[in-house]
SEGU-676284 format. One record per atom (N, C-alpha, C): residue in three letters; y, z, x. Coordinates in steps of 0.1 Angstrom, whole numbers, padded with zeros to 4 digits, always signed. Atoms other than C-alpha are relative to their C-alpha. Layout:
N
ALAYZX;...
% end
This chain:
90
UNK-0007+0013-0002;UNK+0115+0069-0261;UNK+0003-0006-0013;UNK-0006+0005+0012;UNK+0137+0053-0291;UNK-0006-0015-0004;UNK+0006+0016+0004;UNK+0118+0024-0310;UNK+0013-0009-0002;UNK-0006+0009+0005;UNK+0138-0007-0308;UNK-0002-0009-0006;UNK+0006+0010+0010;UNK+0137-0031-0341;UNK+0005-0010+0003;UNK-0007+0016+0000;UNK+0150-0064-0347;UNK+0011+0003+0000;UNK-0018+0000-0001;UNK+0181-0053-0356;UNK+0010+0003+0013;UNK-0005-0003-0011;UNK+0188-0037-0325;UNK-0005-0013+0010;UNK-0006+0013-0012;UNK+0178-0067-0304;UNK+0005-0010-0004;UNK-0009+0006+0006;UNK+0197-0086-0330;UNK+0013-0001+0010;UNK-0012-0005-0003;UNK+0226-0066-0321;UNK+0004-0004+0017;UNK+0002+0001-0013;UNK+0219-0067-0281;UNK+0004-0016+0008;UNK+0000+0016-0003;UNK+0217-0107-0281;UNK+0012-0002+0000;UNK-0020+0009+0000;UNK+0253-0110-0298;UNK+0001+0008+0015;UNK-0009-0005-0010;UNK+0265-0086-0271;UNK+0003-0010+0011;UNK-0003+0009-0013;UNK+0253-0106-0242;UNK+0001-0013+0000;UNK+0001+0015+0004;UNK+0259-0140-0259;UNK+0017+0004+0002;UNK-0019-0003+0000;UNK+0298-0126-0260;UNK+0004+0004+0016;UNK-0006-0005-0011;UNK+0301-0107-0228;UNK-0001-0010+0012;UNK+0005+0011-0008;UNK+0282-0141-0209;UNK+0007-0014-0004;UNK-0008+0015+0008;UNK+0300-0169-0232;UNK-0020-0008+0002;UNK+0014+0008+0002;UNK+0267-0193-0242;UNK-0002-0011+0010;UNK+0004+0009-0003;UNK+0273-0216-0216;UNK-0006+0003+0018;UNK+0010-0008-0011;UNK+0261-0190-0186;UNK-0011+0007-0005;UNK+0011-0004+0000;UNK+0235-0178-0202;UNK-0014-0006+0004;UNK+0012+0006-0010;UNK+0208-0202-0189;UNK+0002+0004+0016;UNK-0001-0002-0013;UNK+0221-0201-0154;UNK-0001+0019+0003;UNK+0002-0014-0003;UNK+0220-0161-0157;UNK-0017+0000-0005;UNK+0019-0004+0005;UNK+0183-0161-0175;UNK-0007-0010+0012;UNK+0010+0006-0017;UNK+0172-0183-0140;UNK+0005+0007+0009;UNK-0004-0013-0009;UNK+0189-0162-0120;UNK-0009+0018-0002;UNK+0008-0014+0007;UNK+0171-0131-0139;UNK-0016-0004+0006;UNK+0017+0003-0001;UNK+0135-0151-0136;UNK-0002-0002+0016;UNK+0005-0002-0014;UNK+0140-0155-0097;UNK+0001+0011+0009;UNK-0004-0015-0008;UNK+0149-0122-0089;UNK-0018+0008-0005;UNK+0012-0002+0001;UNK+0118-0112-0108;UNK-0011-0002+0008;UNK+0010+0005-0004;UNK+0098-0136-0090;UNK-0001+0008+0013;UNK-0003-0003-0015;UNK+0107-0122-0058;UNK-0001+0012+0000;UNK-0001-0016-0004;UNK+0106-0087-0063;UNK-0018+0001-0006;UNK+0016+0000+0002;UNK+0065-0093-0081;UNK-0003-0003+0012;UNK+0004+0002-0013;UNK+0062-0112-0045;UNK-0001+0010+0009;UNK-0002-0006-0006;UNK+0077-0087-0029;UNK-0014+0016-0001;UNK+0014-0013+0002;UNK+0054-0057-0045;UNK-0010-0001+0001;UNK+0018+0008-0007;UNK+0023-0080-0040;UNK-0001+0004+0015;UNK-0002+0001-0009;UNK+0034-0079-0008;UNK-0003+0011+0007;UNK+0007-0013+0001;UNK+0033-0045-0004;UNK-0015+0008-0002;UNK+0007-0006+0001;UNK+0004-0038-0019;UNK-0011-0007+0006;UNK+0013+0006-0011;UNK-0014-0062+0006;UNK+0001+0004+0013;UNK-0003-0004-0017;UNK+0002-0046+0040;UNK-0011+0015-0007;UNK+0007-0012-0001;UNK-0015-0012+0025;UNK-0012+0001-0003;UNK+0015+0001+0001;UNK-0048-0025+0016;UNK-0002-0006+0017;UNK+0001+0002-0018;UNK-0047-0038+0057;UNK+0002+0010+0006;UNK-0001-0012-0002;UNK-0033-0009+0065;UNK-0014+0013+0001;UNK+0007-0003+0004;UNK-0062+0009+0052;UNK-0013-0001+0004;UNK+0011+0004-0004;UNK-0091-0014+0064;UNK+0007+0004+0016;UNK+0001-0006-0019;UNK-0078-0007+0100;UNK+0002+0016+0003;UNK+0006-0019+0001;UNK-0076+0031+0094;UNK-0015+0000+0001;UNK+0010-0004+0002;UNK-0109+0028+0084;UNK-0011-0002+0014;UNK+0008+0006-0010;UNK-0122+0006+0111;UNK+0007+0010+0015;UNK-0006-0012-0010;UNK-0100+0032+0137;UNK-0009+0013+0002;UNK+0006-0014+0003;UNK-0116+0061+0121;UNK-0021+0000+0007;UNK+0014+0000-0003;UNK-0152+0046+0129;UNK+0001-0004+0012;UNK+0000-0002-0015;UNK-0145+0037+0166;UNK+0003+0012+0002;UNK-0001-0018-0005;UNK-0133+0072+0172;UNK-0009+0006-0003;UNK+0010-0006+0002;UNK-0160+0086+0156;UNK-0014-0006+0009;UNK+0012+0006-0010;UNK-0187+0064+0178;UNK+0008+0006+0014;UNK+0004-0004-0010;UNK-0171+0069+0207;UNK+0003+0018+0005;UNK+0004-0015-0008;UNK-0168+0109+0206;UNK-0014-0001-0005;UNK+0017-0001-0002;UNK-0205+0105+0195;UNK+0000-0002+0016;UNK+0009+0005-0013;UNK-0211+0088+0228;UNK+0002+0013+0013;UNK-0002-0011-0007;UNK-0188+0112+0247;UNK-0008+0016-0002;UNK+0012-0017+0000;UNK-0208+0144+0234;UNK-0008+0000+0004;UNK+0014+0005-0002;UNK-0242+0130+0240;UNK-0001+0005+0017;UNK+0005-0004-0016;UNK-0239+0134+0279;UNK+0008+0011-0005;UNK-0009-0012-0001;UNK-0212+0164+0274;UNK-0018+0013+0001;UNK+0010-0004+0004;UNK-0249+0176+0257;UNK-0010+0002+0009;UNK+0012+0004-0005;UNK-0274+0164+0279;UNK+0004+0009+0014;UNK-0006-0005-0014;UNK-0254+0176+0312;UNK-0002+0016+0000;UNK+0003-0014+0004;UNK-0253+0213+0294;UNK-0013+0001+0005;UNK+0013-0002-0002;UNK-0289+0213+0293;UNK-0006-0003+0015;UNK+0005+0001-0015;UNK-0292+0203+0328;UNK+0006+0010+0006;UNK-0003-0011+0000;UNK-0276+0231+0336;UNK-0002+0010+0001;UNK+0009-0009+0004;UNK-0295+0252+0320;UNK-0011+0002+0008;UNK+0010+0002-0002;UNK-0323+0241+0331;UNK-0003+0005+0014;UNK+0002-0003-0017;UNK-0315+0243+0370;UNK+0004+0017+0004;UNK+0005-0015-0001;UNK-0306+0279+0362;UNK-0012+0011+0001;UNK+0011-0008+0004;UNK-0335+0289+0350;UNK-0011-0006+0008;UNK+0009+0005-0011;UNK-0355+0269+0379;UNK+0004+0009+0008;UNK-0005-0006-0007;UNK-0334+0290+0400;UNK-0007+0011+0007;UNK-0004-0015+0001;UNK-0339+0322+0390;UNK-0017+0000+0004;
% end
């Protein structure tokens, strides 16, 4: 990436001091600072739907896991009864 000096943001300033005329360049550097604002909001924003996102995965992932615990437990117990009345059987 090319180091930029003074001189080159010297040079940069006239340009947009000419291409803007001096008497839009405030109303363009608040225009510049609310577009900013709004797109930092915006990526805040973002990165607070995926931290929720995230806590409800989590909290998904541990109901589903309790309840196939619960569903195995008899799936379990029932096998063994099963068993058991075979081998009374026999």
């Amino acid at each position: 990436m090319p180091n930029i000096g003074a001189t080159e943001l010297i040079i940069i300033a006239v340009v947009i001091v000419v291409l803007f005329g001096a008497t839009k360049l405030p109303t363009f550097a608040r225009s510049v600072g609310r577009s900013m604002r709004i797109f930092k909001s915006e990526a805040k924003g973002l990165q607070d739907d995926d931290e929720a996102d995230d806590k409800d995965r989590t909290t998904d992932d541990a109901t589903t896991a309790a309840k196939e615990e619960l569903t195995e437990k008899p799936r379990a117990a029932a096998a063994e009864d099963v068993t058991e009345r075979r081998q009374a059987g026999s």
